[in-house]
PDB file of the backbone (N, CA, C, O) and the ligand in Angstrom, with CONECT records:
HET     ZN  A 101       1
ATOM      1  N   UNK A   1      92.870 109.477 122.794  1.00  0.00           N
ATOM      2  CA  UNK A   1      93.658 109.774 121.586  1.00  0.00           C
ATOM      3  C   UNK A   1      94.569 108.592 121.236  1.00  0.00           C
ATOM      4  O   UNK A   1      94.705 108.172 120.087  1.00  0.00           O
ATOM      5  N   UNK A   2      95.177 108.092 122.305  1.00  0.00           N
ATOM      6  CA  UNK A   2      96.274 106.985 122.022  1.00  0.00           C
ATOM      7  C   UNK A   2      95.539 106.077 121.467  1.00  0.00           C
ATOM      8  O   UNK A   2      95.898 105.563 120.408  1.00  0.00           O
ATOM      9  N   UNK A   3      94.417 105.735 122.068  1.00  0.00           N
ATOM     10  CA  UNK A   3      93.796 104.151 121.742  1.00  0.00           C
ATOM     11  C   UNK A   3      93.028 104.239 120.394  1.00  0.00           C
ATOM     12  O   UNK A   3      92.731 103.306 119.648  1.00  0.00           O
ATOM     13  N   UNK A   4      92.753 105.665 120.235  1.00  0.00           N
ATOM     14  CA  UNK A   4      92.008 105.673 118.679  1.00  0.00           C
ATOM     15  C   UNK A   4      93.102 105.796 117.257  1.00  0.00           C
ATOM     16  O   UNK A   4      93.013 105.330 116.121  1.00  0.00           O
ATOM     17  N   UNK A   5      93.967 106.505 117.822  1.00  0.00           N
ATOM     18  CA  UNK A   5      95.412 106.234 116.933  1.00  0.00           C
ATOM     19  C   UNK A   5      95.778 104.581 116.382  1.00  0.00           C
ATOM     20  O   UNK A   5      96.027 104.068 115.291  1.00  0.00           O
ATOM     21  N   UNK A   6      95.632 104.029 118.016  1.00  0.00           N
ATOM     22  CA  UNK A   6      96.082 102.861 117.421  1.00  0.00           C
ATOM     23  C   UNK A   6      95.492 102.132 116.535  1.00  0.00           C
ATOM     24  O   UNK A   6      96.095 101.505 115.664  1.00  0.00           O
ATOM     25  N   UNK A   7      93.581 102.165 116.768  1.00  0.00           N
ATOM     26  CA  UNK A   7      92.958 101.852 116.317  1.00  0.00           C
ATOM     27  C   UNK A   7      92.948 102.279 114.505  1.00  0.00           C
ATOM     28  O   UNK A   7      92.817 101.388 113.665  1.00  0.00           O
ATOM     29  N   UNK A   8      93.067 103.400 114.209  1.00  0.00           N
ATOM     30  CA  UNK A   8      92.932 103.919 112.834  1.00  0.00           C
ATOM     31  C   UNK A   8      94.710 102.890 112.441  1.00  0.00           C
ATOM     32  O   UNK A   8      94.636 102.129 111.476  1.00  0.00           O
ATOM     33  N   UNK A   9      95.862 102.941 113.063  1.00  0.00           N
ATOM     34  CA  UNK A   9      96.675 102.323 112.620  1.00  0.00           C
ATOM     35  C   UNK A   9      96.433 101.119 112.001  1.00  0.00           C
ATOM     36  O   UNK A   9      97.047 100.824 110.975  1.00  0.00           O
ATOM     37  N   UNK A  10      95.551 100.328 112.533  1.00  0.00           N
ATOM     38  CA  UNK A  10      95.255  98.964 113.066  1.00  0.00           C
ATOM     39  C   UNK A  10      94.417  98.845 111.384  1.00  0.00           C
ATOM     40  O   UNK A  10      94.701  98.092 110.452  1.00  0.00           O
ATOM     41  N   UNK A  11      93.399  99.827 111.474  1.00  0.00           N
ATOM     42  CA  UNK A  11      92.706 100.161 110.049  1.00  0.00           C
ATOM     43  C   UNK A  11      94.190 100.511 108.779  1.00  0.00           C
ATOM     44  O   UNK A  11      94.306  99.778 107.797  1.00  0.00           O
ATOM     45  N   UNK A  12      94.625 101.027 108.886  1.00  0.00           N
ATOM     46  CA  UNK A  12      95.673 101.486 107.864  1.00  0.00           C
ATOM     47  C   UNK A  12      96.180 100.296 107.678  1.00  0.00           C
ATOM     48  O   UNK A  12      96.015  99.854 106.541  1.00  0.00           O
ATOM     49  N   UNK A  13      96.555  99.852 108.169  1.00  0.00           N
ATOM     50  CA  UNK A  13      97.632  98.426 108.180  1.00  0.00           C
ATOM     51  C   UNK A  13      97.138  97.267 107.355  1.00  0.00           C
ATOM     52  O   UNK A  13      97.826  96.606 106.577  1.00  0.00           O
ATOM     53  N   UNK A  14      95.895  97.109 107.616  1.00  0.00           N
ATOM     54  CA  UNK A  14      94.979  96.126 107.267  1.00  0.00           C
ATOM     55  C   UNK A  14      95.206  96.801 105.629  1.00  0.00           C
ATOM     56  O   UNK A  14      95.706  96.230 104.659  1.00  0.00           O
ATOM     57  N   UNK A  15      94.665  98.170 105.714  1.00  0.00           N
ATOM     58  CA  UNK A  15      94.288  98.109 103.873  1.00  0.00           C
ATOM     59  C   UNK A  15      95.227  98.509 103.333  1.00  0.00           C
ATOM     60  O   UNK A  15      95.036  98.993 102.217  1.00  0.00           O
ATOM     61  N   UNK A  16      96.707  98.484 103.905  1.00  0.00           N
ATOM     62  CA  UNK A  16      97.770  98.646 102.929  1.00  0.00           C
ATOM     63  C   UNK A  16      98.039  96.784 102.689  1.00  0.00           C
ATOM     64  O   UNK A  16      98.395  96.252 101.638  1.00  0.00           O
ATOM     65  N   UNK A  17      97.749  96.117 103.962  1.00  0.00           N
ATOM     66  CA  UNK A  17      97.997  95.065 103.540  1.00  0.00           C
ATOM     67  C   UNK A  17      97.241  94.162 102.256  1.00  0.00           C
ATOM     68  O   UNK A  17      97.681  93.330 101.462  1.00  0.00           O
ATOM     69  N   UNK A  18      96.351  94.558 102.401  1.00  0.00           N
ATOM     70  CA  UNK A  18      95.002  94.175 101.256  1.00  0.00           C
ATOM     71  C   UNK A  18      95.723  94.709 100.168  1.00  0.00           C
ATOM     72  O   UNK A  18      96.022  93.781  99.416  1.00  0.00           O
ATOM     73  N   UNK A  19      96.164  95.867  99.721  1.00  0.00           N
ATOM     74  CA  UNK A  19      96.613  96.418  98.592  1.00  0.00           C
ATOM     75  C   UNK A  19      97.561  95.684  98.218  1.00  0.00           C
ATOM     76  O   UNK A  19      97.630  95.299  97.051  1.00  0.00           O
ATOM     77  N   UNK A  20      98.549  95.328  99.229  1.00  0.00           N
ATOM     78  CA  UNK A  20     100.086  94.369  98.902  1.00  0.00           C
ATOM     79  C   UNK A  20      99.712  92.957  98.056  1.00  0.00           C
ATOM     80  O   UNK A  20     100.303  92.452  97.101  1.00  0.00           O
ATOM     81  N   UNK A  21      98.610  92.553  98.711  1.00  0.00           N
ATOM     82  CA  UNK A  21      98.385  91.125  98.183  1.00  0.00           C
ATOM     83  C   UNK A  21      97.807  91.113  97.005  1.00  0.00           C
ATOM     84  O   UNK A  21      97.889  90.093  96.320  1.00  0.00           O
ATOM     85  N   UNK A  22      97.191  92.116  96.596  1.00  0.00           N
ATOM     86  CA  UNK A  22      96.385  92.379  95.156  1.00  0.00           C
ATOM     87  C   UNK A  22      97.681  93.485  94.150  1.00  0.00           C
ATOM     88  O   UNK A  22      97.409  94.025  93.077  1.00  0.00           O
ATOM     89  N   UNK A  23      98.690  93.553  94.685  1.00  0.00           N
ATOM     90  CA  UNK A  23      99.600  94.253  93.050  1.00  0.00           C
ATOM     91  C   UNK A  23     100.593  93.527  93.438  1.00  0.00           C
ATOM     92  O   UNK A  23     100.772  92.875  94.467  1.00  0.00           O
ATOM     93  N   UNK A  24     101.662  93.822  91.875  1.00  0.00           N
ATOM     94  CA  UNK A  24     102.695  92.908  91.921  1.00  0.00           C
ATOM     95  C   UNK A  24     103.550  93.189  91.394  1.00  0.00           C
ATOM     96  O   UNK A  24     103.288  93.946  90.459  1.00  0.00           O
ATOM     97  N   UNK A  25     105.074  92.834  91.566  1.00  0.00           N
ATOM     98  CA  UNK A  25     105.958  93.548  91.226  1.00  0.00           C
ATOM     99  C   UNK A  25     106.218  93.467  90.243  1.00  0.00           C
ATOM    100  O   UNK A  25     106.486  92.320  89.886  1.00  0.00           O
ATOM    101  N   UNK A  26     106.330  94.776  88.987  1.00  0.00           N
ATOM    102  CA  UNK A  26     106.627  95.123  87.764  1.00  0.00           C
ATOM    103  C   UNK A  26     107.777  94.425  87.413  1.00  0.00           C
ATOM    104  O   UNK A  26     108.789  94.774  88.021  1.00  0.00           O
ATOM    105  N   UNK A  27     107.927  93.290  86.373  1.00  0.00           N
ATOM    106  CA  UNK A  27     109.478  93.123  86.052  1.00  0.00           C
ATOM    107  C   UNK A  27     110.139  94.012  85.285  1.00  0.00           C
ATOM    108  O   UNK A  27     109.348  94.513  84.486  1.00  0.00           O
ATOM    109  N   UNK A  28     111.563  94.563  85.130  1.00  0.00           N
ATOM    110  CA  UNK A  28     112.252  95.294  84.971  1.00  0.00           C
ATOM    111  C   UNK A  28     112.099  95.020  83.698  1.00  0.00           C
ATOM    112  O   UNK A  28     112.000  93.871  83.267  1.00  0.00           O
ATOM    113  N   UNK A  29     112.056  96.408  82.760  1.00  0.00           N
ATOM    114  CA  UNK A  29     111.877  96.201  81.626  1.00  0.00           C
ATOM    115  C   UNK A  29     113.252  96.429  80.688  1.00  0.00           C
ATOM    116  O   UNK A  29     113.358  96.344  79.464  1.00  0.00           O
ATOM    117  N   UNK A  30     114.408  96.794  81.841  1.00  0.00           N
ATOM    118  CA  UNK A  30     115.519  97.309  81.477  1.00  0.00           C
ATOM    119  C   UNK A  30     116.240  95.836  81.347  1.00  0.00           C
ATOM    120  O   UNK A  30     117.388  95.803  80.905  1.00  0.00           O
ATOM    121  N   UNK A  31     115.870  95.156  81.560  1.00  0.00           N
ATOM    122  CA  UNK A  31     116.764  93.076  81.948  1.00  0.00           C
ATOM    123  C   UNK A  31     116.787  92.798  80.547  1.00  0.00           C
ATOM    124  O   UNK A  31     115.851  93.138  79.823  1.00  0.00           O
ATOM    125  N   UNK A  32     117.677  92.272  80.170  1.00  0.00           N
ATOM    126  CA  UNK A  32     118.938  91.670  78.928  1.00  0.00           C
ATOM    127  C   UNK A  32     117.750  91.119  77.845  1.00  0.00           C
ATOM    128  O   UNK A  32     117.415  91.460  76.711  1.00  0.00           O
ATOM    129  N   UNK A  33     117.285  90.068  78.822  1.00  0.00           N
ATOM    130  CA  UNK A  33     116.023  89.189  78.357  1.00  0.00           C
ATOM    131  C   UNK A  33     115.024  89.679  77.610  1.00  0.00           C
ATOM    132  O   UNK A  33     114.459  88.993  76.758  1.00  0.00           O
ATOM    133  N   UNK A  34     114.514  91.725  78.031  1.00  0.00           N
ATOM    134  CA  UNK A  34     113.435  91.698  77.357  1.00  0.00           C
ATOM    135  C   UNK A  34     113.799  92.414  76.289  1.00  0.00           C
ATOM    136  O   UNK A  34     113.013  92.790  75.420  1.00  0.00           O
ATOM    137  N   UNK A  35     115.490  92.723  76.313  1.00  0.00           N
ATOM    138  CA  UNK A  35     116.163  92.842  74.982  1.00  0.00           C
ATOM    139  C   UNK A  35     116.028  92.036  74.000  1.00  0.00           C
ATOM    140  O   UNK A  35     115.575  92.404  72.916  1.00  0.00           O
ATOM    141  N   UNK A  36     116.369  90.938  74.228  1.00  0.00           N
ATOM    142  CA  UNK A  36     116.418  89.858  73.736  1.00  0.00           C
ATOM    143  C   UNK A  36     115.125  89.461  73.107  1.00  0.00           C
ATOM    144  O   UNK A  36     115.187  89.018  71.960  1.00  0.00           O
ATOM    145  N   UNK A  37     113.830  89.565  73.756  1.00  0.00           N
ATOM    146  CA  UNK A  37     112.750  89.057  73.366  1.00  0.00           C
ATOM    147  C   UNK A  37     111.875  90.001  73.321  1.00  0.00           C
ATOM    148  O   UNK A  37     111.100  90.041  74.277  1.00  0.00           O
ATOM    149  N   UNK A  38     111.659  91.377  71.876  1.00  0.00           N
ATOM    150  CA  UNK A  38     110.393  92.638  72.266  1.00  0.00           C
ATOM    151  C   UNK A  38     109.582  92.170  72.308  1.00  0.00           C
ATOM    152  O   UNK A  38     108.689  92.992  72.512  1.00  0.00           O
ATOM    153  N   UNK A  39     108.987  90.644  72.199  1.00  0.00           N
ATOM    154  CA  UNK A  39     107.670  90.335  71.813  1.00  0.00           C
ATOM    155  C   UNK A  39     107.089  89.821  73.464  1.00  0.00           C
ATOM    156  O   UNK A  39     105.892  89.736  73.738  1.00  0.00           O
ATOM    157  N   UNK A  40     108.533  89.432  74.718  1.00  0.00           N
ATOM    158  CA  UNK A  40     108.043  89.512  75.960  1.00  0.00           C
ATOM    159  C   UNK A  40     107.919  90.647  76.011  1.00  0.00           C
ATOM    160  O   UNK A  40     106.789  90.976  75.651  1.00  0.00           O
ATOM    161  N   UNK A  41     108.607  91.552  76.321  1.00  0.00           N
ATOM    162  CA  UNK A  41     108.911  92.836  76.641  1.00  0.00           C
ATOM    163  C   UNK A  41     107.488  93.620  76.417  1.00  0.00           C
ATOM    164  O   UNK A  41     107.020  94.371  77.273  1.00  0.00           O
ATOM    165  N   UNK A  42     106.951  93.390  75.342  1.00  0.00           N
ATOM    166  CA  UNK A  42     105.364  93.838  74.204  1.00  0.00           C
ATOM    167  C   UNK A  42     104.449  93.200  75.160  1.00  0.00           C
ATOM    168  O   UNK A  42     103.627  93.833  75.822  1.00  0.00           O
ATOM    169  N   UNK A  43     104.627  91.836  75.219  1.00  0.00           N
ATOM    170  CA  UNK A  43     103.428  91.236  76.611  1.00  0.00           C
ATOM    171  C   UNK A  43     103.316  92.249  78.005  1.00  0.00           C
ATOM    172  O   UNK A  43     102.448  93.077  78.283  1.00  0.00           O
ATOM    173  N   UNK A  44     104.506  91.856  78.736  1.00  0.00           N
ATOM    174  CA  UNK A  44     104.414  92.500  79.802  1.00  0.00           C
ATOM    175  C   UNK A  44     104.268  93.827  79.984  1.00  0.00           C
ATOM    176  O   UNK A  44     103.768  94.338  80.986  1.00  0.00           O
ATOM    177  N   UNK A  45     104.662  94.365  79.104  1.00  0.00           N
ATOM    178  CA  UNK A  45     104.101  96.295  78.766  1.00  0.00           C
ATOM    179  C   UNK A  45     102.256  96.071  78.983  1.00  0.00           C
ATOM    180  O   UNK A  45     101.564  96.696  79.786  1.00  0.00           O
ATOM    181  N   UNK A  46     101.908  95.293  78.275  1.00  0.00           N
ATOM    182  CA  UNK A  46     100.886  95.378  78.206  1.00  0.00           C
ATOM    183  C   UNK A  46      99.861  94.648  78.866  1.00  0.00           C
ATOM    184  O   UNK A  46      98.686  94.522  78.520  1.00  0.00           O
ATOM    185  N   UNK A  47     100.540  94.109  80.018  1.00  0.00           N
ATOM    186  CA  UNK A  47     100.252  93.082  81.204  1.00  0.00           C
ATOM    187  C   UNK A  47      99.656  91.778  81.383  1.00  0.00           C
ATOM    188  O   UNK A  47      98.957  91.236  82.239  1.00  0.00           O
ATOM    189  N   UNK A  48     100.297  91.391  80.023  1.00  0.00           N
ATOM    190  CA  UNK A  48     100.038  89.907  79.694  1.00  0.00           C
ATOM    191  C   UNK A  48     101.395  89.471  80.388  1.00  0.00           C
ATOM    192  O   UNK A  48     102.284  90.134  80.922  1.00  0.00           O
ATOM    193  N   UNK A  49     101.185  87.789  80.136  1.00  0.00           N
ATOM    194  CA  UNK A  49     102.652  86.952  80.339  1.00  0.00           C
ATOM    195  C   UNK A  49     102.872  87.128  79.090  1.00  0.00           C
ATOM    196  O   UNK A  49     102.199  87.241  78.065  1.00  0.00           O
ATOM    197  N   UNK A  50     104.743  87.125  79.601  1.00  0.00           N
ATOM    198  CA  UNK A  50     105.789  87.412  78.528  1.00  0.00           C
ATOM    199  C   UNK A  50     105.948  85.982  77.788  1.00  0.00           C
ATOM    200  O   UNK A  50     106.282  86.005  76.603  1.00  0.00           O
ATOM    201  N   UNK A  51     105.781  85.047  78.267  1.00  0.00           N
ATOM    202  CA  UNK A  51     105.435  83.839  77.299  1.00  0.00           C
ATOM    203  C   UNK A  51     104.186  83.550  76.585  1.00  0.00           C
ATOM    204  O   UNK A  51     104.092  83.618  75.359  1.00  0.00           O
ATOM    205  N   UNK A  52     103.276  83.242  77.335  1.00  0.00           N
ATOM    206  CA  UNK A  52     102.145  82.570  76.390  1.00  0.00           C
ATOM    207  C   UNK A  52     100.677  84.112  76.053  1.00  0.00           C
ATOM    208  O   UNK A  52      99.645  83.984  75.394  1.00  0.00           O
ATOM    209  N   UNK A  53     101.118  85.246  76.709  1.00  0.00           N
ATOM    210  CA  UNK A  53     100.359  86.341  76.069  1.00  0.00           C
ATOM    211  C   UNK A  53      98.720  86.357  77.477  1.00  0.00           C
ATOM    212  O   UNK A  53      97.693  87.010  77.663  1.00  0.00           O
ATOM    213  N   UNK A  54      99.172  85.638  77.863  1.00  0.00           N
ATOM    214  CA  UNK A  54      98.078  85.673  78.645  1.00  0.00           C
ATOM    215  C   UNK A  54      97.475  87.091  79.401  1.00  0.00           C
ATOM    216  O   UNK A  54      98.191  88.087  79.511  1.00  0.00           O
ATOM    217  N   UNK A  55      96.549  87.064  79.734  1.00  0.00           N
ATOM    218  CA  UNK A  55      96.392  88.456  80.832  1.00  0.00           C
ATOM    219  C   UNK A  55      96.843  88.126  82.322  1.00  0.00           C
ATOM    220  O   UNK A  55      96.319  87.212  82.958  1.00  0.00           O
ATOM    221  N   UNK A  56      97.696  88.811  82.754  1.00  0.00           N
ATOM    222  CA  UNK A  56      98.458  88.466  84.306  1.00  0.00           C
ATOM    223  C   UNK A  56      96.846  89.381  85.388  1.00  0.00           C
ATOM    224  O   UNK A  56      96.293  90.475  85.270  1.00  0.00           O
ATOM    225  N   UNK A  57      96.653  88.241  86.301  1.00  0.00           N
ATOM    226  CA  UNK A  57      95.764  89.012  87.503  1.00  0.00           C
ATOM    227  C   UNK A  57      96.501  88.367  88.279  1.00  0.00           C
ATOM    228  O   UNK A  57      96.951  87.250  88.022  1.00  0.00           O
ATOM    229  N   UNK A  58      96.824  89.383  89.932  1.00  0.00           N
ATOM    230  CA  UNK A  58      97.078  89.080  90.959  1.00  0.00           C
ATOM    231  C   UNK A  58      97.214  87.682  91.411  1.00  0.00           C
ATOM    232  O   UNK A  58      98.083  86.856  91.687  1.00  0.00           O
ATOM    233  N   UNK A  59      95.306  87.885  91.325  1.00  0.00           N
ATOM    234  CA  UNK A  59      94.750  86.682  92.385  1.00  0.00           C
ATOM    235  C   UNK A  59      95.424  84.860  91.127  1.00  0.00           C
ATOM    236  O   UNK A  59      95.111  83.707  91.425  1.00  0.00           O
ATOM    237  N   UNK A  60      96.030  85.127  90.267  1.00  0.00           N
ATOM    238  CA  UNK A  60      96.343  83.905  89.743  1.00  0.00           C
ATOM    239  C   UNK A  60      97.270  83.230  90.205  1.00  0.00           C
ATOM    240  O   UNK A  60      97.394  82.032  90.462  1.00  0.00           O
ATOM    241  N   UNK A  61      97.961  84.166  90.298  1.00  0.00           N
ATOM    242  CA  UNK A  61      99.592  83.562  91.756  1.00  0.00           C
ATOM    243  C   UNK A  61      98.884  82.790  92.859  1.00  0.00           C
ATOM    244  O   UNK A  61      97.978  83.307  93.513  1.00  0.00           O
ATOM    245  N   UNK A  62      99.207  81.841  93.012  1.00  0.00           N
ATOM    246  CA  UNK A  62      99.385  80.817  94.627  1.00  0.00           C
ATOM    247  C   UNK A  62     100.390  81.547  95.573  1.00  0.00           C
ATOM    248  O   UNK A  62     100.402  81.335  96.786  1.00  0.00           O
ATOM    249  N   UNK A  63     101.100  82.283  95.046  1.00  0.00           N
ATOM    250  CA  UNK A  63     101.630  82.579  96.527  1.00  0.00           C
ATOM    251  C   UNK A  63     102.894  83.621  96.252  1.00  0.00           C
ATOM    252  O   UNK A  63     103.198  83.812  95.074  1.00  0.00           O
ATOM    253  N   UNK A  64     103.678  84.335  97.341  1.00  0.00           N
ATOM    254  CA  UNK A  64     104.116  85.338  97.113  1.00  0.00           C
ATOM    255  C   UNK A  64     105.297  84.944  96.420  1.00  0.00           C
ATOM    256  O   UNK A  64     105.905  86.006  96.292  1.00  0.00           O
ATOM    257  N   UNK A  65     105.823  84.248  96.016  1.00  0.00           N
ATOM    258  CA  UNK A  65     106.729  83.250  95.426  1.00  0.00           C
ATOM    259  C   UNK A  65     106.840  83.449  94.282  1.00  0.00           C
ATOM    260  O   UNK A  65     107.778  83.975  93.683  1.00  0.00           O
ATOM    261  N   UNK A  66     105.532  82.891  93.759  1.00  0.00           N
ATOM    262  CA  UNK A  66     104.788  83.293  91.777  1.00  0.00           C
ATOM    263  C   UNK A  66     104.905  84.883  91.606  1.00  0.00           C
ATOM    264  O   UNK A  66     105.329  85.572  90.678  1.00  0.00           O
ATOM    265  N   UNK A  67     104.360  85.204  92.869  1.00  0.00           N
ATOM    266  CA  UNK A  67     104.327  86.637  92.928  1.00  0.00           C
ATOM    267  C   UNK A  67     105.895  87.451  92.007  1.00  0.00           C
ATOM    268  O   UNK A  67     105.943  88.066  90.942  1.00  0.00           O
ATOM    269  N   UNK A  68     106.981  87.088  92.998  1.00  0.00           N
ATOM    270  CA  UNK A  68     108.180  87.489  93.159  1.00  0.00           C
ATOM    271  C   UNK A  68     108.832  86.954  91.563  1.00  0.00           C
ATOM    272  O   UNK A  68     109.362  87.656  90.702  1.00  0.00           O
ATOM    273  N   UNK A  69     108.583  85.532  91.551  1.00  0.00           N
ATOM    274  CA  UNK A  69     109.163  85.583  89.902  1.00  0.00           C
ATOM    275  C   UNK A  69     108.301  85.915  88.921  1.00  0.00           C
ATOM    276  O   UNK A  69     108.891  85.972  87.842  1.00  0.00           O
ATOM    277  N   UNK A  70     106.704  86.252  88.814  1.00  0.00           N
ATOM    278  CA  UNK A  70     106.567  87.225  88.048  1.00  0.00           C
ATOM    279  C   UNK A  70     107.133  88.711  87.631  1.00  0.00           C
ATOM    280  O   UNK A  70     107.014  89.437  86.645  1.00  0.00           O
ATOM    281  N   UNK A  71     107.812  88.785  88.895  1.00  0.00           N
ATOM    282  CA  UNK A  71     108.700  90.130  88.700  1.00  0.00           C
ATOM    283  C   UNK A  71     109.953  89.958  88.238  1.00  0.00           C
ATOM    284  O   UNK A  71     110.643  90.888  87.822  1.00  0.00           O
ATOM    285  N   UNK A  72     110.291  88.848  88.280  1.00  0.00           N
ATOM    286  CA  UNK A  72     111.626  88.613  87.484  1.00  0.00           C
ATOM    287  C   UNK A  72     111.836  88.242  85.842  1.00  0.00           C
ATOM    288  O   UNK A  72     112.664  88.535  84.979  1.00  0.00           O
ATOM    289  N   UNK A  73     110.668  87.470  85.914  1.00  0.00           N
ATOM    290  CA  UNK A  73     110.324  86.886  84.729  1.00  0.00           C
ATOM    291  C   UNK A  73     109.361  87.056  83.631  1.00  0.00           C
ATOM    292  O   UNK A  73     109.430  86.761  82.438  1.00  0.00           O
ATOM    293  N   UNK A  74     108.246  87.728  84.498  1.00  0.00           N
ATOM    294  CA  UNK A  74     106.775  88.294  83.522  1.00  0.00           C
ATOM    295  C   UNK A  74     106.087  86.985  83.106  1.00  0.00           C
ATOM    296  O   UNK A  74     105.274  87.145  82.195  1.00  0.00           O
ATOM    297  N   UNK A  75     106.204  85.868  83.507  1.00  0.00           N
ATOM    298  CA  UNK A  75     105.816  84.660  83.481  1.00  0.00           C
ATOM    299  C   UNK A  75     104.319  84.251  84.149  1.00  0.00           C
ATOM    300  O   UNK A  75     104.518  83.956  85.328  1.00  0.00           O
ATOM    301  N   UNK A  76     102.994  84.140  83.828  1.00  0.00           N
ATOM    302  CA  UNK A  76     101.714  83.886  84.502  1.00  0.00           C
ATOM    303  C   UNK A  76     102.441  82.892  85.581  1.00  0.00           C
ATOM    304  O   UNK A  76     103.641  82.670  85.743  1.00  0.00           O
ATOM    305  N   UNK A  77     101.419  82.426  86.189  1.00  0.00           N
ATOM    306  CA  UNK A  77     101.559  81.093  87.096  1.00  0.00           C
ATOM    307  C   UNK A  77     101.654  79.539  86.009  1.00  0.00           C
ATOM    308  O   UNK A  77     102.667  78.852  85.876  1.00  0.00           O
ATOM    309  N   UNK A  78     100.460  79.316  85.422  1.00  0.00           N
ATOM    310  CA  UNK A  78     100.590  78.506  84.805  1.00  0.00           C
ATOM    311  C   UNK A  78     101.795  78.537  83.797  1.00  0.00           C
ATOM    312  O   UNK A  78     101.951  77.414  83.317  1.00  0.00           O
ATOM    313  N   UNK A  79     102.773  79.532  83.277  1.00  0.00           N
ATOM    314  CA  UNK A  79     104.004  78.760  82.256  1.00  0.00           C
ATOM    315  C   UNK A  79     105.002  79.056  83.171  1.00  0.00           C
ATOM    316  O   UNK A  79     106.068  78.651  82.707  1.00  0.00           O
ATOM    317  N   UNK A  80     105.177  79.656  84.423  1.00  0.00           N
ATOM    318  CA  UNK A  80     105.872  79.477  85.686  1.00  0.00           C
ATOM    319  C   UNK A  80     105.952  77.662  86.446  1.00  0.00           C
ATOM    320  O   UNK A  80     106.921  77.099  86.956  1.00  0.00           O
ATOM    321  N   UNK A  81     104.391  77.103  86.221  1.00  0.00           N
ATOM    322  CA  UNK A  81     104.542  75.810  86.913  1.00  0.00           C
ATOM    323  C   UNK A  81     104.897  75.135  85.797  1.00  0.00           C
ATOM    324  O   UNK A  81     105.707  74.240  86.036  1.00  0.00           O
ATOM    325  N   UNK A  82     104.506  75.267  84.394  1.00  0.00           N
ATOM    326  CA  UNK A  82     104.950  74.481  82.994  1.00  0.00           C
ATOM    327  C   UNK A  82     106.842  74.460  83.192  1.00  0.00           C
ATOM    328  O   UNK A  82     107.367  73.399  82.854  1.00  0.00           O
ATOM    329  N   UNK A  83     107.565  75.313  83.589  1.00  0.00           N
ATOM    330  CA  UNK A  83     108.968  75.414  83.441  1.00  0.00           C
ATOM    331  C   UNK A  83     109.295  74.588  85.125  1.00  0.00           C
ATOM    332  O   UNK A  83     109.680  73.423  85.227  1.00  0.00           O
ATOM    333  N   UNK A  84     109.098  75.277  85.994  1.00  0.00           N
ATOM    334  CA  UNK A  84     109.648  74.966  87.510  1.00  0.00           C
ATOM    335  C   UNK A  84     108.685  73.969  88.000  1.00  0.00           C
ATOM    336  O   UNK A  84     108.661  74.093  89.225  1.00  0.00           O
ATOM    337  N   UNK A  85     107.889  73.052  87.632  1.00  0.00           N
ATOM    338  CA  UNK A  85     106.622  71.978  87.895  1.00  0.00           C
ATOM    339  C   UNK A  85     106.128  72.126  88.927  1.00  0.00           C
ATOM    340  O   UNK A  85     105.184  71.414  89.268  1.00  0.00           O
TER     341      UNK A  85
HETATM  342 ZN    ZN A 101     101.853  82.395  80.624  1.00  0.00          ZN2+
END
């Protein structure tokens, strides 16, 4: 029982981790900014970048980084590296 527990853990772990790396954190739609701008606010509702309209996928981020200020910012990777190089 113990060792198959661990084993199914071992399984769980893995595909929550798989899930982590493929979604991404929603930027707040409540932030000043997307006051400021409905036409980001209109992108990222609709899961484009809030700048250039693009369609946001996961796998476009390099790393959990892009990841993290897509959630701040709603910014793809590419107008993320256009601003921060
Ligand atoms: Zn963009």
């Amino acid at each position: 029982m113990t060792k198959k527990y661990f084993e199914d853990l071992d399984v769980i772990n893995k595909v929550f981790k798989e899930e982590e790396e493929e979604s991404l954190p929603k930027p707040d739609m409540n932030k000043p900014v997307f006051k400021l701008y409905p036409k980001a606010a209109e992108n990222v509702k609709a899961g484009k970048c809030a700048t250039c309209g693009k369609e946001i996928k996961a796998k476009d981020f390099k790393d959990d980084l892009s990841k993290k200020e897509y959630g701040i910012s709603g910014m793809c990777q590419k107008c993320q590296d256009d601003i921060f190089g």
